[in-house]
C-alpha positions as CSV (number, residue, x, y, z in Angstrom):
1,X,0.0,0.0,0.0
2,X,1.3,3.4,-1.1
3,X,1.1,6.4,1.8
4,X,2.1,9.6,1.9
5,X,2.8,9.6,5.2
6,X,6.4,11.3,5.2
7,X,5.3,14.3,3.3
8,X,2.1,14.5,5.8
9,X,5.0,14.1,8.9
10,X,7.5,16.4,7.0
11,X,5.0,19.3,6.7
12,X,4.1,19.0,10.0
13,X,7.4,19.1,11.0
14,X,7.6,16.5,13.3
15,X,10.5,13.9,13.8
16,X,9.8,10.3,12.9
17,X,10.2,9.9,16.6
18,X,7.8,12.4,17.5
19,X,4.9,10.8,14.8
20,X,5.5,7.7,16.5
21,X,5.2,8.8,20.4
22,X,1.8,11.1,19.2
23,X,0.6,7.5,17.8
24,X,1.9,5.3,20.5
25,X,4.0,3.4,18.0
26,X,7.9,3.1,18.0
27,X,10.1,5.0,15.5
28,X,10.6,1.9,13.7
29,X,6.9,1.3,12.7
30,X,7.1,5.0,11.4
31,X,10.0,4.4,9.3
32,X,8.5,1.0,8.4
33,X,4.9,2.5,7.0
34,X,6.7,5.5,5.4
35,X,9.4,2.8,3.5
36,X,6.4,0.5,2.5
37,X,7.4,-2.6,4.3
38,X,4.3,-2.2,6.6
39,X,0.5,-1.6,6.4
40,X,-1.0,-0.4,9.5
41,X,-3.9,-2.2,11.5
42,X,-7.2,-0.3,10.8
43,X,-7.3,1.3,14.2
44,X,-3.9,2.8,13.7
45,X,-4.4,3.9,10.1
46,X,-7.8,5.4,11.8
47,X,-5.2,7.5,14.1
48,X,-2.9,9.2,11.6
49,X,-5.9,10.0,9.8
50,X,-7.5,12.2,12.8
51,X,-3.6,13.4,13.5
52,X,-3.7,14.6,10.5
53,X,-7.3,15.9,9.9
54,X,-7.6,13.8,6.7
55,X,-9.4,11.1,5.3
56,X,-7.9,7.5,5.5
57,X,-8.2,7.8,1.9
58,X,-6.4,10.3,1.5
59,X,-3.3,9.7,3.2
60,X,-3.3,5.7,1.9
61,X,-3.6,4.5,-1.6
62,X,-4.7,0.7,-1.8
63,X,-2.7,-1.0,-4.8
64,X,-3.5,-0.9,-8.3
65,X,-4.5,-4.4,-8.2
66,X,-8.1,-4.5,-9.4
67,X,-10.5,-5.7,-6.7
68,X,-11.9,-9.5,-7.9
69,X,-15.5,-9.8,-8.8
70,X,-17.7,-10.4,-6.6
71,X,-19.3,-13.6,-6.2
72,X,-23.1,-14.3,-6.6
């Protein structure tokens, strides 16, 4: 999943340390979700939104993979 996390955190002008102790996460799961190599749990995805007034949506961008039909 794609994020634009470290511009969001970089505007803000906060530290990856200081993201992390405002989520109660550790600076590696920062530096994890802003690399890639991680996809946060709902509830935490839920908290970066409200940190940083913005949809879910708008801060994480689900892969291009198309979603598979539905089944009947």
């Amino acid at each position: 999943m794609k994020n634009d996390l470290k511009h969001l955190r970089e505007r803000e002008g906060l530290t990856q340390g200081a993201l992390a102790d405002r989520l109660g996460v550790s600076r590696q799961t920062v530096n994890a979700l802003e690399t890639g190599k991680y996809d946060p749990a709902l509830p935490l995805a839920f908290r970066i939104a409200r940190l940083f007034s913005l949809p879910i949506e708008a801060i994480f961008t689900p892969p291009d993979d198309p979603l598979p039909p539905a089944s009947s």
